[in-house]
N, C-alpha and C positions, 0 to 999 in steps of 0.2 A: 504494500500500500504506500502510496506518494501524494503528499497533499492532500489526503481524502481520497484520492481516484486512481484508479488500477491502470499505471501507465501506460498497458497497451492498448486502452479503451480509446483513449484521447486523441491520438491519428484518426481512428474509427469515427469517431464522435463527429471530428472535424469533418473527412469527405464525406463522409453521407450528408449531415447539415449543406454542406458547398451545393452539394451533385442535385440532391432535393431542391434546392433554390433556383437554381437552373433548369431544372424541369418543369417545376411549378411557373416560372415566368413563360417558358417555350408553351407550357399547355395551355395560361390565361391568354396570352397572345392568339393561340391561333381559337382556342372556344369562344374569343370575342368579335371573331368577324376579321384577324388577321387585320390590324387598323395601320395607318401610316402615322407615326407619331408625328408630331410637331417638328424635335429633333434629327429625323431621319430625312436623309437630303432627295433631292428630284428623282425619277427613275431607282429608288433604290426601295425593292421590295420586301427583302427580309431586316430586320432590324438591329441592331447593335444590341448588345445584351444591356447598355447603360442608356439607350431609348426605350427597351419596357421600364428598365428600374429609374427612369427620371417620371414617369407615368405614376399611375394608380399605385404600383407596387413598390415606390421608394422604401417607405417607413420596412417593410420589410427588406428589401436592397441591402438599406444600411446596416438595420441589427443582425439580419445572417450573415451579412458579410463580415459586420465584425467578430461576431461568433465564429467564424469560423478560422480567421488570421490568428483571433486571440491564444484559441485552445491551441491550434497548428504553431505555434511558438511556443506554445508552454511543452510540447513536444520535444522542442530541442534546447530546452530547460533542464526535462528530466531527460533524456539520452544524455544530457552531459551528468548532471547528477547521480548515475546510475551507472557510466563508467567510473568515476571518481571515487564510488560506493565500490568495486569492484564487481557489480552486480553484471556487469557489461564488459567486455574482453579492456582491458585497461589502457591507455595512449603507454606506447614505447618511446615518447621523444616529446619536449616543449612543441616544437613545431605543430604537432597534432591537434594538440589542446590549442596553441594559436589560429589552427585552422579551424577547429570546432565554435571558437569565440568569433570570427568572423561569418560565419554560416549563420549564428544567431544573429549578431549584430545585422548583418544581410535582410535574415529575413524580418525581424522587425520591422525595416525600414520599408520593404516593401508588403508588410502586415499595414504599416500608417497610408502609405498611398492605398491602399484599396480601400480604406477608412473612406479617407479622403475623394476620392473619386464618387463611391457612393453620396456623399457629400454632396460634393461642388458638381452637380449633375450636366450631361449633355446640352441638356436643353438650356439652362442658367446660364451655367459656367464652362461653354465648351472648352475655352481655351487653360483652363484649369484643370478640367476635367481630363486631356489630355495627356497634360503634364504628367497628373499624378496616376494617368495607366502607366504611362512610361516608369514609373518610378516602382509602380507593383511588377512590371512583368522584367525590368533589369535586376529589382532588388533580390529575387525568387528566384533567377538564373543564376545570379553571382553568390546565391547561399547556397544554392545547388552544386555549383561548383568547387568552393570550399570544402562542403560536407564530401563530395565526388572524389574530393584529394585527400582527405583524412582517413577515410576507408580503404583508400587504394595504399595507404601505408600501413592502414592495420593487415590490411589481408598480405601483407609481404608477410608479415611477423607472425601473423596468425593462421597459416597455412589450413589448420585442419577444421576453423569456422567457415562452412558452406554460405550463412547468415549473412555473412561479409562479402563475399564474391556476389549473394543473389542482389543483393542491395545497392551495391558498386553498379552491376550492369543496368539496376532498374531508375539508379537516378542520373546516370551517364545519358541512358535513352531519352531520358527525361531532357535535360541540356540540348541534345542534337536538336532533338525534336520542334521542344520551343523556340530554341533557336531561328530553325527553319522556318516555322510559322511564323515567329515574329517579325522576320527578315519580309515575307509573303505578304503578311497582313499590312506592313508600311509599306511596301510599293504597291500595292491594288488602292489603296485608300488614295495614296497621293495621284494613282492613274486614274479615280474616280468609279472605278471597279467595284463597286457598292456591295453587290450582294456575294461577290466571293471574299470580300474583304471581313463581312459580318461571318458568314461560316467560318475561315478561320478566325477570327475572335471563338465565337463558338467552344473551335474543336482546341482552342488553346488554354479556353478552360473547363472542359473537361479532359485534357489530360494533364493538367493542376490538380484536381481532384486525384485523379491514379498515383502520380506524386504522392500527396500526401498519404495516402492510402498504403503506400510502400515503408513508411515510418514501423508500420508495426510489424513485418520483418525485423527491424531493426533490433527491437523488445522480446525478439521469440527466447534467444538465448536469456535474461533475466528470469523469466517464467520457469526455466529450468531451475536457476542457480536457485530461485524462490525456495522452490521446493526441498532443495539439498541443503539450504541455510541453517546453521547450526551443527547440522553432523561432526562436521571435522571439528569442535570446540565440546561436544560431546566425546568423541574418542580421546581425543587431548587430553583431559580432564581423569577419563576414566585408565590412561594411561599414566598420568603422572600423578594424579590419589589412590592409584589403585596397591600401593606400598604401604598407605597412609591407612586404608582401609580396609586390610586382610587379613587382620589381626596377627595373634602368635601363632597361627597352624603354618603362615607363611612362613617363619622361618624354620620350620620343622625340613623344609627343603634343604640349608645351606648345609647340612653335613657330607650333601654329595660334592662337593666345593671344599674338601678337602684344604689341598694346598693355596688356598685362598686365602693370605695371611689378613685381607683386610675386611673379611666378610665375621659376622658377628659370630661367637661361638656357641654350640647347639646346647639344649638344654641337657641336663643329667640330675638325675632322680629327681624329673620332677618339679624342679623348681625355678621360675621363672623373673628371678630378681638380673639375668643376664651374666650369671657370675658363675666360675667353677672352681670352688675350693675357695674361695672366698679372693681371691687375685686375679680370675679370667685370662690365664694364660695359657696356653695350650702348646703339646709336643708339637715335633713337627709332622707324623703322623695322625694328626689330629685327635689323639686321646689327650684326656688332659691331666696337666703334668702334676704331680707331689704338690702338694702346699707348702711353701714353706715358712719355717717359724717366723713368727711375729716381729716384729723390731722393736728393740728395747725402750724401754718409755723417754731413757734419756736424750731419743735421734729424734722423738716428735715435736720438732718447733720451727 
């Protein structure tokens, strides 16, 4: 448990929340007669996904959006807290942890532009509005890629986590991909390409969502370590009390320990004050030797 909530939930939590909002807009859009916003320009039929959400559907716009950047950072919150815990394969070098602190830092900053965009909408604030896509879909590529390079140094080190390798490839694809489209969706827009320009918007973010969705990979290996937690401090313990807590039948053993000059000497007739003959010294064949006479009252001072 982490802050209340079971960290592999919280990736979960986020793309479904994202994926749903997106649906629900694409499904009000077309059950309402398919309308041409305000904000959507001449000849262009399907809509920007921030022309339905500057619409009817803002107030929802906003707060799933922000639900869903918030929780999706608080992701790589705990992926770092949970390597740090050991709970998660550990960074082998500063560098790693440098790169993990930039992925969040990253995505923060493009968690606020999709704030903000929801915000300062199409229709209002286009040239605002803008800006701060730009700043959601660089911020989310350049945390992607930090995180893309932190992994690709765990998985040298950590050869035998599969977790590592499925992860690496699924947010590398991730990078090409938006990439791609990003690169696509600015020149159709500035060539006035309307409605392929909106599709990919679209399909740029829903594979944002499969991103996110790939987080909880990340968390599969904790769920393990979950479950084993404690055992090795359980052995530990019953290893190193277990001398403490055997009582005397345990040393009933060491007379096979003969020539063990530092091992305690075994009991004889019986009695367990640890002593034989009153001196506890024993031959060197391990029987124990004469007693001998006392020392004179005049040597005890």
């Amino acid at each position: 448990m982490a802050l209340g909530l079971e960290y592999w939930i919280v990736p979960i939590v986020s793309a479904v929340i994202w994926t749903a909002m997106l649906i629900t807009m694409l499904v009000y859009w077309a059950t309402t007669g398919k309308p041409h916003y305000v904000s959507m320009s001449e000849g262009q039929s399907i809509p920007y996904i921030s022309d339905i959400g500057a619409d009817f559907l803002k107030p929802m716009f906003i707060a799933l959006s922000a639900v869903t950047v918030i929780t999706f950072d608080l992701a790589f919150i705990l992926e770092r807290w949970l390597r740090h815990a050991g709970r998660l394969t550990p960074n082998t070098s500063v560098w790693q942890k440098i790169y993990s602190a930039c992925a969040t830092i990253a995505a923060i900053v493009g968690a606020a532009g999709l704030i903000l965009l929801s915000i300062f909408d199409a229709k209002r604030h286009n040239k605002l509005h803008n800006i701060f896509l730009a700043v959601f879909i660089i911020g989310y590529i350049v945390s992607a890629i930090f995180i893309c390079w932190e992994y690709q140094r765990l998985g040298i080190h950590y050869r035998e986590h599969s977790a590592l390798k499925a992860s690496f490839w699924m947010k590398l694809f991730f990078i090409l991909a938006e990439i791609a489209l990003a690169i696509g969706f600015g020149v159709t827009s500035r060539k006035h390409i309307w409605n392929v320009a909106a599709i990919l918007e679209w399909t740029i973010a829903f594979i944002y969502g499969f991103y996110v969705i790939s987080f909880f990979v990340d968390f599969l290996p904790a769920l393990r370590t979950k479950n084993q937690q404690g055992s090795p401090t359980e052995m530990q313990v019953a290893e190193e009390g277990g001398r403490a807590t055997l009582g005397d039948g345990a040393t009933e053993s060491q007379p096979y320990f003969r020539h063990n000059a530092t091992t305690a000497a075994p009991h004889v007739h019986g009695h367990t004050n640890g002593y034989i003959n009153g001196n506890g010294y024993t031959n060197g064949n391990g029987y124990p030797k004469p007693a001998e006479p006392a020392p004179l009252s005049s040597r005890n001072f």
